[in-house]
N, C-alpha and C positions, 0 to 999 in steps of 0.2 A: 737192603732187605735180607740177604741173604747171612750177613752177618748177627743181624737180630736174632734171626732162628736159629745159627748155631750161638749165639748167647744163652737163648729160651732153652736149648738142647743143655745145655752143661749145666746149666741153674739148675736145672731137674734131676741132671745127675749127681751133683752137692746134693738139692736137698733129700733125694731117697739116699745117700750115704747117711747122710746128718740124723736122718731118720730112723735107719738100722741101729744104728748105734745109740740111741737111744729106746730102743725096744730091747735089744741085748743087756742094756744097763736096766730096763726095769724087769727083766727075765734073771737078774743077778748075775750075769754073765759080766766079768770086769772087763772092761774097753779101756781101762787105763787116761791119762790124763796127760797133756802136755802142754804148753803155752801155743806152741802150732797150732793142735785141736783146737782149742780157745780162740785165738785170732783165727781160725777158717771158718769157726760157727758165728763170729762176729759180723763176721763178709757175709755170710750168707744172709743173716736177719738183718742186716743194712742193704743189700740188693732186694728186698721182699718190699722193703719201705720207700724205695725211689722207681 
C-alpha cells in the first residue's frame, strides 16, 4: 500500500511538470524539445491509461 501512494505521489508530480510546460509553451515561452521530454510525456499518458 504504501508503495502505491508513493507511485500516486510521483505520477502527480510528472504530471503538474508535464503540465507547466505545457502552459509555458502556449504563454510562447520556448520549453525546447528533446527525445527524453518526448519518451517521459509517453510514460506519463501510458501510466493515465493502465
Amino acid at each position: 500500500m504504501e508503495c502505491i501512494a508513493a507511485g500516486q505521489e510521483q505520477f502527480l508530480k510528472g504530471h503538474e511538470a508535464h503540465f507547466q510546460l505545457l502552459q509555458m509553451e502556449a504563454k510562447g515561452t520556448p520549453v525546447g524539445g528533446s527525445l527524453i521530454l518526448v519518451h517521459a510525456e509517453d510514460q506519463l499518458m501510458s501510466a493515465i491509461r493502465t
